[in-house]
PDB file of N, H, CA, C and O in Angstrom:
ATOM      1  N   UNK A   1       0.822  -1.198   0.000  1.00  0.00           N
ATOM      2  CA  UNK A   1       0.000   0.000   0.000  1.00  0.00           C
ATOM      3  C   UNK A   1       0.864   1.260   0.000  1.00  0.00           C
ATOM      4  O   UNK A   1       0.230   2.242   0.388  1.00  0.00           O
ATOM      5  N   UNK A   2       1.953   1.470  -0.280  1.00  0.00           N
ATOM      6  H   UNK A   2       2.468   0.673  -0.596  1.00  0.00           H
ATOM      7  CA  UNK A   2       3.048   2.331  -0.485  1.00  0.00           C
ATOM      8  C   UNK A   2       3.213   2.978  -1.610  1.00  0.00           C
ATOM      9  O   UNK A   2       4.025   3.900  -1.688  1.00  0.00           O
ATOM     10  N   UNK A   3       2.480   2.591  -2.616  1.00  0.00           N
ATOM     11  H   UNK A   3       1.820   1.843  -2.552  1.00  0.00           H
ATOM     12  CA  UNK A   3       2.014   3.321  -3.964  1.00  0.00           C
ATOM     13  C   UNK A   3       0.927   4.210  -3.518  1.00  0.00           C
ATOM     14  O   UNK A   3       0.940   5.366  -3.943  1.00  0.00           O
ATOM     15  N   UNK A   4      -0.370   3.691  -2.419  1.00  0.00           N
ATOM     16  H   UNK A   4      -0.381   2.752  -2.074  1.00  0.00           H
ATOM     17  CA  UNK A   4      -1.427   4.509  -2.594  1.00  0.00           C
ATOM     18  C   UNK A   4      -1.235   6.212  -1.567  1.00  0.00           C
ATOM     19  O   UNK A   4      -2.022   6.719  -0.768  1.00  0.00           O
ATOM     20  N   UNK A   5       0.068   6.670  -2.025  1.00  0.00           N
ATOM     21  H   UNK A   5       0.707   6.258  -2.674  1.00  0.00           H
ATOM     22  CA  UNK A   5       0.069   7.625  -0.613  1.00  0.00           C
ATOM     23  C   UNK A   5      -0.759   9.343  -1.429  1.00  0.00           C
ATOM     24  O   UNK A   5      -1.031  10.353  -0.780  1.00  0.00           O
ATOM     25  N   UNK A   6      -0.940   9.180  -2.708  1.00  0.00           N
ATOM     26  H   UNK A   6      -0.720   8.359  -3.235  1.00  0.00           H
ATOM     27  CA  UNK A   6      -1.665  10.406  -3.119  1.00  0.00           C
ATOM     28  C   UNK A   6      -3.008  10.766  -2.838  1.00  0.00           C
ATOM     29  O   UNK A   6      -4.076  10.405  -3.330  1.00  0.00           O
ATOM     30  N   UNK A   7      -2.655  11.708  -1.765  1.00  0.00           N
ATOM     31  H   UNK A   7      -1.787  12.001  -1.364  1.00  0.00           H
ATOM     32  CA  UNK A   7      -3.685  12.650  -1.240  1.00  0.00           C
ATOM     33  C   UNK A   7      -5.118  13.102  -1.645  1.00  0.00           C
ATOM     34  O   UNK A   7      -5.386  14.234  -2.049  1.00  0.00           O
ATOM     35  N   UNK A   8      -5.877  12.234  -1.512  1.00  0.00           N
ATOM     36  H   UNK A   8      -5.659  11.315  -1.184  1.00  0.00           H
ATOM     37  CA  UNK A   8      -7.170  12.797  -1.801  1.00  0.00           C
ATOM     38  C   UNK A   8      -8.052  13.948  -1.523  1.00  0.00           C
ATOM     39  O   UNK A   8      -8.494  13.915  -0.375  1.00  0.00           O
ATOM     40  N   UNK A   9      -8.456  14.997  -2.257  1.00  0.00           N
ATOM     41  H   UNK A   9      -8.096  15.024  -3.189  1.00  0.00           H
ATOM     42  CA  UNK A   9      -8.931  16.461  -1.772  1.00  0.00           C
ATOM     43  C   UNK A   9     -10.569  16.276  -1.488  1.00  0.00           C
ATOM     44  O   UNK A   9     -11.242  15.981  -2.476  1.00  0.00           O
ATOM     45  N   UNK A  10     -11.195  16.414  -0.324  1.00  0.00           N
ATOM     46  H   UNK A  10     -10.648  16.654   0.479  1.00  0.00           H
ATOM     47  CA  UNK A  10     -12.220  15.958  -0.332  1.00  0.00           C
ATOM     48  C   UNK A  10     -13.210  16.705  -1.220  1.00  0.00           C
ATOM     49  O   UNK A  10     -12.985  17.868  -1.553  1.00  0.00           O
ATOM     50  N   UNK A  11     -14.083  16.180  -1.529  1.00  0.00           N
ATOM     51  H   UNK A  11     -14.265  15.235  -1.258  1.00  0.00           H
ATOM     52  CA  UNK A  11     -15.185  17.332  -2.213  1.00  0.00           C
ATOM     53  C   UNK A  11     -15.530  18.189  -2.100  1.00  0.00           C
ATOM     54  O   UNK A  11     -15.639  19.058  -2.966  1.00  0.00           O
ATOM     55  N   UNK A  12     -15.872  18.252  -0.809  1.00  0.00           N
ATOM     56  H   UNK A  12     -15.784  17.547  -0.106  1.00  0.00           H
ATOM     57  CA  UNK A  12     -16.349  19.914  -0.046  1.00  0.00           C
ATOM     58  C   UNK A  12     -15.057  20.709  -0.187  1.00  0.00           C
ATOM     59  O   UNK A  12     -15.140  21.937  -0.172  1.00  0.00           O
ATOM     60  N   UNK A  13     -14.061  20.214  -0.301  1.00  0.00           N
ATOM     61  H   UNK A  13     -13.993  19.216  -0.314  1.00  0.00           H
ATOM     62  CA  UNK A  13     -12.825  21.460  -0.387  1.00  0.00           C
ATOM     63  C   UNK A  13     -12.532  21.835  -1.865  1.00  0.00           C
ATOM     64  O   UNK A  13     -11.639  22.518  -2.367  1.00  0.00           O
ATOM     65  N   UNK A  14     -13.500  21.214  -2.350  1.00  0.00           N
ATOM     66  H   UNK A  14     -14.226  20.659  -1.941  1.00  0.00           H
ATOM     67  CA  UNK A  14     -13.778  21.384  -4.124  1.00  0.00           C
ATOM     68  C   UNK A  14     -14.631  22.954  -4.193  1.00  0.00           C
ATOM     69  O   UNK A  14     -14.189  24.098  -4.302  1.00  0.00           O
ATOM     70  N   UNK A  15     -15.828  22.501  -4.093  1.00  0.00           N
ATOM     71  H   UNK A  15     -16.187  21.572  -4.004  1.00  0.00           H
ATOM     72  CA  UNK A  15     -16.901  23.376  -3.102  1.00  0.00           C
ATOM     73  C   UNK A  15     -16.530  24.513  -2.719  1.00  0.00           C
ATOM     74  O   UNK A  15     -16.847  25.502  -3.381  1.00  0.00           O
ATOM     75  N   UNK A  16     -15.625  24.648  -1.330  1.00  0.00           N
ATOM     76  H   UNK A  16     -15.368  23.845  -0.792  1.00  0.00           H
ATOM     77  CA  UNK A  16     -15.366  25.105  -0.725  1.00  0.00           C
ATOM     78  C   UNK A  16     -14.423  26.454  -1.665  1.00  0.00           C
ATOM     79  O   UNK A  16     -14.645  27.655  -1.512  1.00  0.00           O
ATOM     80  N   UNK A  17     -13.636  26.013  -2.380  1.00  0.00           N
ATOM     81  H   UNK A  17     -13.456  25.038  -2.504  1.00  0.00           H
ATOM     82  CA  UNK A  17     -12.757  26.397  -3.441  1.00  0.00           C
ATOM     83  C   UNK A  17     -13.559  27.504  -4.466  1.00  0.00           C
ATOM     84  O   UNK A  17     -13.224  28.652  -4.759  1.00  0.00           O
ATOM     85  N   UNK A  18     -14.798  26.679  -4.916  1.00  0.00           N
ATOM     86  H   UNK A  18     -15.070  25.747  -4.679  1.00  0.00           H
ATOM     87  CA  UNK A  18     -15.266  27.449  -6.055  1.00  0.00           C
ATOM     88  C   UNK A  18     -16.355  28.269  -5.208  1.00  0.00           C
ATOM     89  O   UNK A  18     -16.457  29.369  -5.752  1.00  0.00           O
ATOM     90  N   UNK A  19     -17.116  28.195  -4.221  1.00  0.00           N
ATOM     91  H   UNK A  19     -17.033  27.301  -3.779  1.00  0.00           H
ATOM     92  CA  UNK A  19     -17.414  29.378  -3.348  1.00  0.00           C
ATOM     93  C   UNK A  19     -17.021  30.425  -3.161  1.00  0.00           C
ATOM     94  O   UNK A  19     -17.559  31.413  -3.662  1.00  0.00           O
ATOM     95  N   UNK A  20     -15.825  30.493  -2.277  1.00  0.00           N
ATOM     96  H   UNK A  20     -15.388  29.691  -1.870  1.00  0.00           H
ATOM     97  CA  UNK A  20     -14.401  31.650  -2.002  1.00  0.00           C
ATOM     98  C   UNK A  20     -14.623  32.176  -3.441  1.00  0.00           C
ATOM     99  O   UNK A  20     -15.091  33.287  -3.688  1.00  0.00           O
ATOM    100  N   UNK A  21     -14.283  31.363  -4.266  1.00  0.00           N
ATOM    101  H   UNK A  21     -13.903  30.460  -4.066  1.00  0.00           H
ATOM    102  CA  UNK A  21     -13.769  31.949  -5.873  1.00  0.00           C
ATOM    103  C   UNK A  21     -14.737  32.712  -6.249  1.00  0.00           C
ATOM    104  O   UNK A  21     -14.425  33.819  -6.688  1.00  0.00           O
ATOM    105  N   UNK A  22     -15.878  32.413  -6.196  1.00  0.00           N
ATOM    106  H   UNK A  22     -16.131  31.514  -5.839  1.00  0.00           H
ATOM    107  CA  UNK A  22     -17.300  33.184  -6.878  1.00  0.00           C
ATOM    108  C   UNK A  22     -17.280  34.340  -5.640  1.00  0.00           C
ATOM    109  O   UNK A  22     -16.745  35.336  -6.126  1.00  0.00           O
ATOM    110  N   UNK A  23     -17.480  34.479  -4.882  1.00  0.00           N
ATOM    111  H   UNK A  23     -17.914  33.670  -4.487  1.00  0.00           H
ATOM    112  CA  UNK A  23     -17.232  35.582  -3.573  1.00  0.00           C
ATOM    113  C   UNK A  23     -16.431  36.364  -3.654  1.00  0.00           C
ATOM    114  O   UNK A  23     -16.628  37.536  -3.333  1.00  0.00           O
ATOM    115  N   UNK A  24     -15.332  35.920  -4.099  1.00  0.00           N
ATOM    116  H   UNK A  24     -15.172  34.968  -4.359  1.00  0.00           H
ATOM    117  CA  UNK A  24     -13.947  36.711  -4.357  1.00  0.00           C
ATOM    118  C   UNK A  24     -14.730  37.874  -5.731  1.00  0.00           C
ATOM    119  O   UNK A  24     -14.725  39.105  -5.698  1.00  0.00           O
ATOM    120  N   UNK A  25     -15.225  37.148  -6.626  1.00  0.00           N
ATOM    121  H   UNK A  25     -15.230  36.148  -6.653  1.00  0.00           H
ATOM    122  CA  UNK A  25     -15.374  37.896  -8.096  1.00  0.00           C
ATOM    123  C   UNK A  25     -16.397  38.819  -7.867  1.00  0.00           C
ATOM    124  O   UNK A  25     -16.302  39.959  -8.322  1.00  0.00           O
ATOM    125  N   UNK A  26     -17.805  38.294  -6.917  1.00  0.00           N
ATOM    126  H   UNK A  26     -17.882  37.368  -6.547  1.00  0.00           H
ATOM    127  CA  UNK A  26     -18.320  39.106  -6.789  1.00  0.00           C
ATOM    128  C   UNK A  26     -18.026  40.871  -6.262  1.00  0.00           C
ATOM    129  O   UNK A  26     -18.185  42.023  -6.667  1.00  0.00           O
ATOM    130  N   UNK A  27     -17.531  40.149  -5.171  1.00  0.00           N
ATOM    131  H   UNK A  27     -17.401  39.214  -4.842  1.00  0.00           H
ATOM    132  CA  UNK A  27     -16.588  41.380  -4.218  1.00  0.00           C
ATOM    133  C   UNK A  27     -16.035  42.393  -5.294  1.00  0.00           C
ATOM    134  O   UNK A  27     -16.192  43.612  -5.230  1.00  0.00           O
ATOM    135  N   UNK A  28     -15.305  41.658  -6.382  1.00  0.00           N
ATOM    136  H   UNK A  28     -15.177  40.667  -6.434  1.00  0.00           H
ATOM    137  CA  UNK A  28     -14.572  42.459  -7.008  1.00  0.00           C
ATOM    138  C   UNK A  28     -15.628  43.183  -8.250  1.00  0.00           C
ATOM    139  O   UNK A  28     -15.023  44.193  -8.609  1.00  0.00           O
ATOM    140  N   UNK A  29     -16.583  43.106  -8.826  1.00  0.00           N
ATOM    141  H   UNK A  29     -17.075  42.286  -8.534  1.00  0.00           H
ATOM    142  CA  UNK A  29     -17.110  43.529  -9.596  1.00  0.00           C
ATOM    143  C   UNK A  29     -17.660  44.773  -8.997  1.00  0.00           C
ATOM    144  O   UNK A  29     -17.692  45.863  -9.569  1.00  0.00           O
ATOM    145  N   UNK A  30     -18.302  44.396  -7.205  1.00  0.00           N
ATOM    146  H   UNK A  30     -18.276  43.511  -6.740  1.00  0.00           H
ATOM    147  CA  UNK A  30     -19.198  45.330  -6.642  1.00  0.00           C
ATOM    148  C   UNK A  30     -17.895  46.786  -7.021  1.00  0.00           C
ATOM    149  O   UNK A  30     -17.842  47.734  -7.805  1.00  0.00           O
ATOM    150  N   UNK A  31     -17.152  46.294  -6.092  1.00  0.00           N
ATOM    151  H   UNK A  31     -17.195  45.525  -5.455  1.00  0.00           H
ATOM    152  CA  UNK A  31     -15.729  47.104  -5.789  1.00  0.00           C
ATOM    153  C   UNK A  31     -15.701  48.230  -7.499  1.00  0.00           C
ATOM    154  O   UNK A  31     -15.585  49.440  -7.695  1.00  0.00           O
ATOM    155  N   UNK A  32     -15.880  46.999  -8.432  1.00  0.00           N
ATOM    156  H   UNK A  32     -15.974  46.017  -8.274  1.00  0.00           H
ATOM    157  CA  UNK A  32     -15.710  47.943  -9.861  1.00  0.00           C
ATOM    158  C   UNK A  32     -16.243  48.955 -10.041  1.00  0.00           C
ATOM    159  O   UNK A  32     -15.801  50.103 -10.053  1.00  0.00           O
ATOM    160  N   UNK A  33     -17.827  48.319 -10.281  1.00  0.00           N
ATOM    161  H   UNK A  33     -18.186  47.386 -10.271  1.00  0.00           H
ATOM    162  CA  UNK A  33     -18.656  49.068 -10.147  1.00  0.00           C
ATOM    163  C   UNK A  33     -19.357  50.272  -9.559  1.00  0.00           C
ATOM    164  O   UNK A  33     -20.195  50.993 -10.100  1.00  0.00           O
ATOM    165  N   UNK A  34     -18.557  50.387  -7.651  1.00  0.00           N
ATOM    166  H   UNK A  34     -17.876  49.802  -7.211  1.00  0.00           H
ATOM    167  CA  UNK A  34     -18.358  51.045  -7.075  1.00  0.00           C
ATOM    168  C   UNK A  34     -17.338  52.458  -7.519  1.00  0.00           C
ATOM    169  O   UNK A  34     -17.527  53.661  -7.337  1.00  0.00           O
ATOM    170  N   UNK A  35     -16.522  51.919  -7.988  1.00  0.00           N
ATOM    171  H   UNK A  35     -16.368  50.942  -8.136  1.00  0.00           H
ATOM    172  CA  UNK A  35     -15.517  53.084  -8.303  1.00  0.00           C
ATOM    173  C   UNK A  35     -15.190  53.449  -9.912  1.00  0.00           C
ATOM    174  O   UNK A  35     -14.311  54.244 -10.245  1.00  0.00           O
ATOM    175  N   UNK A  36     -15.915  52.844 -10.689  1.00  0.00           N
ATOM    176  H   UNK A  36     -16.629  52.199 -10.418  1.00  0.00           H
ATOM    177  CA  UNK A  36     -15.969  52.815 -12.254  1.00  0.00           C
ATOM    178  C   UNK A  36     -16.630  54.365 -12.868  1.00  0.00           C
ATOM    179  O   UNK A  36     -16.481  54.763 -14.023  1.00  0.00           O
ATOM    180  N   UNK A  37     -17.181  54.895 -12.064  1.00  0.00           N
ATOM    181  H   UNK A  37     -17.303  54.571 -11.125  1.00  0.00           H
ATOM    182  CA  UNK A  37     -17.813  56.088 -12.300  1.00  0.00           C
ATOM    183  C   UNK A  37     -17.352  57.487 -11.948  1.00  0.00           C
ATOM    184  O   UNK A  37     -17.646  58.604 -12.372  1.00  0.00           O
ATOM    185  N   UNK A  38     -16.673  57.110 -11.187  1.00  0.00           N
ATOM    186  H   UNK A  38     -16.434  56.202 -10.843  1.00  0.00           H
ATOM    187  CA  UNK A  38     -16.028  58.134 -10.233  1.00  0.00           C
ATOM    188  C   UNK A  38     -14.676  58.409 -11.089  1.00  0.00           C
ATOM    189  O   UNK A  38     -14.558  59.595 -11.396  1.00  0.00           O
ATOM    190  N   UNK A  39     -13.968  57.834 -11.394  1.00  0.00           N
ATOM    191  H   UNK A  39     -14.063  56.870 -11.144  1.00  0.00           H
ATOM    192  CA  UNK A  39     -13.123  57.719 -12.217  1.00  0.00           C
ATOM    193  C   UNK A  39     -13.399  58.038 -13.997  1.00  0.00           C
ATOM    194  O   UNK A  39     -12.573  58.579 -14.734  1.00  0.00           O
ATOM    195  N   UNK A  40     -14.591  57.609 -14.356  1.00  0.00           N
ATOM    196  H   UNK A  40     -15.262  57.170 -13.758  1.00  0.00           H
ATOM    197  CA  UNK A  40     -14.944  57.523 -15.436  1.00  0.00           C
ATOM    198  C   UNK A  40     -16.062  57.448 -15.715  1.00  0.00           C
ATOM    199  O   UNK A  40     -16.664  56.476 -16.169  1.00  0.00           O
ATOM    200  N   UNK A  41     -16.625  58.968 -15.345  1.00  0.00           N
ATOM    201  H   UNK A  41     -16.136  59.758 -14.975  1.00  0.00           H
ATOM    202  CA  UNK A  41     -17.868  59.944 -15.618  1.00  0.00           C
ATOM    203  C   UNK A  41     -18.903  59.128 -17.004  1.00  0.00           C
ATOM    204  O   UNK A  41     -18.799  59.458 -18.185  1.00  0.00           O
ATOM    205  N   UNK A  42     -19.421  58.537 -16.722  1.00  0.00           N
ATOM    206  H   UNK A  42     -19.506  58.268 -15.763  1.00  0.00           H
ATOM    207  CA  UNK A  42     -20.598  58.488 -18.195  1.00  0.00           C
ATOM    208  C   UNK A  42     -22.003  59.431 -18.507  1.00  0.00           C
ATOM    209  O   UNK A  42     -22.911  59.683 -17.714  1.00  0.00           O
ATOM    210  N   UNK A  43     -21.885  59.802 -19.733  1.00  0.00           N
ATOM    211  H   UNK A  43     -21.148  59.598 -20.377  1.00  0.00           H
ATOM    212  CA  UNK A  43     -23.266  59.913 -19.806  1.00  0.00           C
ATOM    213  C   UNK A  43     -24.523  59.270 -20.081  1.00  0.00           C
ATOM    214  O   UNK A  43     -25.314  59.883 -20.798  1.00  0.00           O
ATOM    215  N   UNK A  44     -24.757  58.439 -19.754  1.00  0.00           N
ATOM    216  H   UNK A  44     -24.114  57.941 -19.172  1.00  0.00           H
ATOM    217  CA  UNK A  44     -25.291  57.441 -19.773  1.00  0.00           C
ATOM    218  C   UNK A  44     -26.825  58.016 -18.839  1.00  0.00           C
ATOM    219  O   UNK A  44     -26.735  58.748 -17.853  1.00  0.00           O
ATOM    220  N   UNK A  45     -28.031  57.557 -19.343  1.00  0.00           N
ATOM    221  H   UNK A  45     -28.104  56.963 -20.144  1.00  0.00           H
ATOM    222  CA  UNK A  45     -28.753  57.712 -18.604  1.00  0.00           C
ATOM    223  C   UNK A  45     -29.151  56.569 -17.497  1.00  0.00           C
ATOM    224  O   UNK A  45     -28.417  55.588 -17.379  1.00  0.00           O
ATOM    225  N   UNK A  46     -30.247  56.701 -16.744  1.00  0.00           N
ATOM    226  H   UNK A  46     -30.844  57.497 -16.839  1.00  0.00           H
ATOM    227  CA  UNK A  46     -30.840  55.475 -15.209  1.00  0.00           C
ATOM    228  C   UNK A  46     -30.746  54.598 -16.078  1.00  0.00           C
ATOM    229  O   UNK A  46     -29.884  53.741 -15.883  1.00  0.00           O
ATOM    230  N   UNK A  47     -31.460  54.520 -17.139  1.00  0.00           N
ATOM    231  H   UNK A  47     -32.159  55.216 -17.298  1.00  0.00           H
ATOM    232  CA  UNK A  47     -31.632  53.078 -17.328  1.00  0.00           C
ATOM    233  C   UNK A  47     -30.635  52.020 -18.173  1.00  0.00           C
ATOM    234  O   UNK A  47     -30.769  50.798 -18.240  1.00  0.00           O
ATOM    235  N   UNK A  48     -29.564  52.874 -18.818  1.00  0.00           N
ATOM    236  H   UNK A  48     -29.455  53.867 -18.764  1.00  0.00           H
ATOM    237  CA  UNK A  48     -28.245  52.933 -19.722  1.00  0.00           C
ATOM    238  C   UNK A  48     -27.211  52.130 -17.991  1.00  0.00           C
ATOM    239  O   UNK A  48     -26.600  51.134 -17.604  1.00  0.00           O
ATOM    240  N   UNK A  49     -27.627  53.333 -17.613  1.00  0.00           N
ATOM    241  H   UNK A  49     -28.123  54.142 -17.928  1.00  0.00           H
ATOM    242  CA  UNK A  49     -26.348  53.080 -16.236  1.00  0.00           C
ATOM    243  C   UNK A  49     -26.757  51.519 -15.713  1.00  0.00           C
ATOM    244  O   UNK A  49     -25.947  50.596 -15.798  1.00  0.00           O
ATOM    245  N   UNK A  50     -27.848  51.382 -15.272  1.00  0.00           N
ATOM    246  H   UNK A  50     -28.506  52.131 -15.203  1.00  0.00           H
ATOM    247  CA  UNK A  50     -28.522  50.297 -14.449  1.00  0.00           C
ATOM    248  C   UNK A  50     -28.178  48.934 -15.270  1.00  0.00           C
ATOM    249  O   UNK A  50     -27.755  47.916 -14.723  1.00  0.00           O
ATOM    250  N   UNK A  51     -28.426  49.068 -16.681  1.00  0.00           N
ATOM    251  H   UNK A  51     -28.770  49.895 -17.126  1.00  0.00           H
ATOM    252  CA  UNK A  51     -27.899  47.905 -17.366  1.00  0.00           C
ATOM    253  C   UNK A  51     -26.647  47.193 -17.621  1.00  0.00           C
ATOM    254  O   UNK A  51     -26.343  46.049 -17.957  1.00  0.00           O
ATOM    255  N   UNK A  52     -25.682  48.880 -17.188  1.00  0.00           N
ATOM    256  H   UNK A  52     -25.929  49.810 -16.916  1.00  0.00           H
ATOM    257  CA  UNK A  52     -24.329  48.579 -17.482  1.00  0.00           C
ATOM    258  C   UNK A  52     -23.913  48.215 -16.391  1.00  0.00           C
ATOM    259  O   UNK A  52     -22.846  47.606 -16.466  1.00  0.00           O
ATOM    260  N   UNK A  53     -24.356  48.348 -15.309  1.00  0.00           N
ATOM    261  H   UNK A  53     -25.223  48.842 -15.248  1.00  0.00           H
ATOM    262  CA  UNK A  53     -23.889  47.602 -13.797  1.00  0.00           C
ATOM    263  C   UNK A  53     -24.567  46.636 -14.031  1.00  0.00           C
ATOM    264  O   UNK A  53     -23.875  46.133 -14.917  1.00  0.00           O
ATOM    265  N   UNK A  54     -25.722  45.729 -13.872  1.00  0.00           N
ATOM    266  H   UNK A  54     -26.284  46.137 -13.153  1.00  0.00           H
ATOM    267  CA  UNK A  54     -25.730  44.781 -14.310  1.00  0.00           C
ATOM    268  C   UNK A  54     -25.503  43.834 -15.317  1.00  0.00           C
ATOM    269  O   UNK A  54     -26.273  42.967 -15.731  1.00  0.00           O
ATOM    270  N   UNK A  55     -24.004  44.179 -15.772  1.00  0.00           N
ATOM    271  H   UNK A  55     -23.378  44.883 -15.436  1.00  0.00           H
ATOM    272  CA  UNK A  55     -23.690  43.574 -16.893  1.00  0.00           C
ATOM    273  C   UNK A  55     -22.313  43.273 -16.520  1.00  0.00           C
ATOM    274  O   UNK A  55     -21.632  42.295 -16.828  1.00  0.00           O
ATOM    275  N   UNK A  56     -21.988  44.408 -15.716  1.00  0.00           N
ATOM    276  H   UNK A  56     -22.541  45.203 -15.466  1.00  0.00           H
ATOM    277  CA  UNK A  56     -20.500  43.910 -14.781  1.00  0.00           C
ATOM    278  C   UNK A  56     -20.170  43.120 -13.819  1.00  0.00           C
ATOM    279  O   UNK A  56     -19.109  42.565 -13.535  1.00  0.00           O
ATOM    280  N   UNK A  57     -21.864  43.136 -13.039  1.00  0.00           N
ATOM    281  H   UNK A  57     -22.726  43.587 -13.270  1.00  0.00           H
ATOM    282  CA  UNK A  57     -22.065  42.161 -11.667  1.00  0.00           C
ATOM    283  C   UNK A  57     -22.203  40.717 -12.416  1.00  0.00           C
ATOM    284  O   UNK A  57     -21.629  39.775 -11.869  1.00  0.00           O
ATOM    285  N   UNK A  58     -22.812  40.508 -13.442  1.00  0.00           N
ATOM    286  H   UNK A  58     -23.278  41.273 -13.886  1.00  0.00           H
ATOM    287  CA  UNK A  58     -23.498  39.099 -13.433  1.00  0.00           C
ATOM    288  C   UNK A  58     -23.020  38.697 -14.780  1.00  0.00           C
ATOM    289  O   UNK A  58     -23.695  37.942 -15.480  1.00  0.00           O
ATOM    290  N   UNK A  59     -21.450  39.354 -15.309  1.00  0.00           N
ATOM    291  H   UNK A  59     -20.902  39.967 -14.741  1.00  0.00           H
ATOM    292  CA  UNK A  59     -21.050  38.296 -16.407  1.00  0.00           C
ATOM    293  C   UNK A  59     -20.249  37.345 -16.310  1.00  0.00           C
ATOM    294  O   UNK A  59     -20.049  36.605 -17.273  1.00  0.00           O
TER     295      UNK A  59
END
């Protein structure tokens, strides 16, 4: 049994992995989105603007 010593990653730390990861991206889009304007004035109207943040949050 000296062959079988490779480490098995359990599933949930699979899971666990792509959670963090999606959390992480979210965080970072809000963060974008947060400061994307401020920096870089649009004219864009409510409903122009509203689409274009939801297009940054949820691609």
């Amino acid at each position: 049994m000296g062959s079988n010593n490779v480490q098995k990653f359990p599933v949930c730390g699979a899971a666990e992995f792509e959670a963090s990861h999606t959390f992480a991206s979210l965080v970072k889009s809000a963060i974008f989105v947060a400061i994307h304007p401020f920096f870089f004035p649009t004219d864009l109207s409510k409903m122009q603007k509203s689409t274009f943040i939801k297009q940054k949050l949820y691609k």
